[in-house]
N, C-alpha and C positions, 0 to 999 in steps of 0.2 A: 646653552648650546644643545641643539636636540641631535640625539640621534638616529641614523641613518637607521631604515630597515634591514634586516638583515635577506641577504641576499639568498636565491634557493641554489641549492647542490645542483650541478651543471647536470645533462640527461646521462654522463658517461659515455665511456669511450664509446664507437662504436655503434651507441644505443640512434635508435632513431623516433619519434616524434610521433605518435598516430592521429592522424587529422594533422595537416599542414597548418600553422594558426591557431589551434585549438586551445584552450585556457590547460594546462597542466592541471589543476586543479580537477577539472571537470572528467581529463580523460582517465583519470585516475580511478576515480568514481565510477567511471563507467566498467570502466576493468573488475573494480571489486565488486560491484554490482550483479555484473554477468558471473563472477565465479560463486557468487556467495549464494546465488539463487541456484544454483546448479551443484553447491559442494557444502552447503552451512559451514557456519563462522567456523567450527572447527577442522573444519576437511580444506580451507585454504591456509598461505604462508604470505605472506608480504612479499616474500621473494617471489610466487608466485604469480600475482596481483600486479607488481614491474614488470615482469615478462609480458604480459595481457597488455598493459601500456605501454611497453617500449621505455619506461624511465628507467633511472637508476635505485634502489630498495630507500637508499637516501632521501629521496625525493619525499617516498609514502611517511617516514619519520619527521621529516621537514614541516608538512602539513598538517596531518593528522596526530602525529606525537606515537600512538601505538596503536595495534591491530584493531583493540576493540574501540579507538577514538576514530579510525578511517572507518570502521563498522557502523558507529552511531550517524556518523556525517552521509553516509550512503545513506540510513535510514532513514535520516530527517532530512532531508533533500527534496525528496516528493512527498511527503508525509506534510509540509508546512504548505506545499501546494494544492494535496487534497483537502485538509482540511479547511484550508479556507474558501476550496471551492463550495462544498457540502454544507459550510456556513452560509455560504451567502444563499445557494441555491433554497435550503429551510426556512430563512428569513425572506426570501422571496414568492415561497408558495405558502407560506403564512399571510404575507401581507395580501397576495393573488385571493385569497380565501377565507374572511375576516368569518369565524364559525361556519365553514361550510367545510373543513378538511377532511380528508380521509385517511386510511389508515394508508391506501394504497399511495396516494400522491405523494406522502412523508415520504415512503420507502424509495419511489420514483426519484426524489429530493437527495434523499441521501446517497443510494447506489449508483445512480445513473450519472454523475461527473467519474466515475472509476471504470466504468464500460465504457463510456466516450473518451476515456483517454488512453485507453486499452485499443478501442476501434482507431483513432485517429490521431494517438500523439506515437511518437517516436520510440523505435523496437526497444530499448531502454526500459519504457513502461510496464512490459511484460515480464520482462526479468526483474522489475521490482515485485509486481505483483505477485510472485512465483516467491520471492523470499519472501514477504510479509505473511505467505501461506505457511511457510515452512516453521519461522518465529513463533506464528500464535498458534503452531502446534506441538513446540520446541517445552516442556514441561520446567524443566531446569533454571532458564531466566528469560524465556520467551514470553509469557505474561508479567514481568516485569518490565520489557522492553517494550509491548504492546501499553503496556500501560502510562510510559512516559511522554509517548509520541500522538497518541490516539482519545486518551481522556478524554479531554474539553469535549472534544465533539461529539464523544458518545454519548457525555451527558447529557449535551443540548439535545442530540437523539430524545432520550427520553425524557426531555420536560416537552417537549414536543409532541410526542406520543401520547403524554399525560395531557396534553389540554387537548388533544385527538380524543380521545378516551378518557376521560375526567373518573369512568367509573374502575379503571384498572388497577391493580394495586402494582407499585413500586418493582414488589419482588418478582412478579409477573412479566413487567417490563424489560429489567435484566436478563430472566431469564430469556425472553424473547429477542434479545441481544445478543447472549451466547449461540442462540443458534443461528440467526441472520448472520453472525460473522463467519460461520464455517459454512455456509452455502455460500454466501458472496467469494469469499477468496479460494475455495474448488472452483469455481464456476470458472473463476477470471485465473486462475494457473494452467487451462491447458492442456490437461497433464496426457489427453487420447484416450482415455479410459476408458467415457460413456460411447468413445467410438466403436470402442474392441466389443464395450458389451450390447451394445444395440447392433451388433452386426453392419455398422454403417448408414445406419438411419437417423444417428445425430453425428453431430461434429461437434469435440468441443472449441474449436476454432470459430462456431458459430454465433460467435456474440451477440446478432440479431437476435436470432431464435430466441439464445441467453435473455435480454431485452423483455422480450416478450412473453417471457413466465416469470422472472425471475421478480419482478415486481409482486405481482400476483399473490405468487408463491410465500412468500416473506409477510405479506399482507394480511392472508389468511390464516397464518401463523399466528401471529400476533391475536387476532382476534379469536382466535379458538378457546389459545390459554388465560384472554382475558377475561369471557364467559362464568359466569359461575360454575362453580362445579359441586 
């Protein structure tokens, strides 16, 4: 005789629902999502994260088990969907370009599914992006958290690069990795920064603009440190 699943802890008294209909699960996520990009993992509480949703702190224990299990599940939430976009988009402007690639088209491949989802998916997206800047700049276990959700596709990154550039070395590549990832995720946090310093002559809200250097930029990176020297 099988048994029944177990049933989740009622929202509590009182408590009320955000989004009418909404999957519990999901509004949850979104809760810890906005505070975690806004407070890192240790500047929120669970009991915090149920107030943001309107559930009861039961609920966050019911699903996710503990802080840093509703932490991981926030992470890997949109992380299993960039990933797979950035895959397919590389696999597709390889097959577009049977030895005719560029260093720029790669970068177009891989960055540009996270600007188009930043421009065009839902205010959620930005408050991911804003934490995943925060993680791979977090010293402590932020490169270990980067590194369980992100791998795979970095590496296709660079076997990609390598057959863009057959004549690069390995360590060249990484390194031109380390720094595409901290331009890419300032660019996409937001933060008003290059506003205050350019006196108003950029926005960083401007993810066009973004769009159309940021490629570029990343490109000729790459190809600098791959140069002999």
């Amino acid at each position: 005789m099988s048994r029944a699943a177990p049933t989740p802890p009622s929202l509590g008294r009182g408590r009320r629902r955000k989004g009418e209909g909404a999957d519990l699960r999901a509004v949850i996520l979104d809760a810890a999502e906005l505070l975690f990009a806004g407070h890192g993992f240790h500047g929120v509480t669970t009991r915090q994260v149920a107030a943001e949703a309107g559930v009861d702190t039961a609920l966050i224990h019911y699903y996710f088990g503990t802080k840093r299990g509703l932490f991981d599940a926030v992470f890997s939430r949109r992380a299993e969907i960039l990933n797979a976009e950035r895959l397919v988009a590389m696999a597709a402007y390889e097959a577009a370009c049977p030895g005719a690639m560029t260093t720029r088209g790669v970068m177009e491949a891989f960055i540009g599914p996270l600007i188009e989802r930043s421009l065009t998916g839902e205010a959620g997206w930005k408050n991911y992006f804003r934490l995943v800047a925060l993680v791979n700049n977090t010293p402590a276990w932020g490169g270990e958290t980067m590194n369980r959700f992100f791998d795979p596709v970095v590496h296709q990154l660079v076997a990609v690069l390598k057959r863009t550039m057959p004549e690069a070395e390995l360590e060249d590549l990484y390194w031109g990795y380390q720094f595409l990832t901290g331009s890419m995720m300032l660019a996409l946090s937001e933060t008003g920064r290059i506003d205050q310093l350019s006196g108003g002559l950029c926005r960083s809200r401007d993810l066009e603009a973004v769009r159309t250097r940021l490629f570029d930029y990343c490109a000729a990176g790459f190809e600098a440190i791959v140069k002999p020297r």
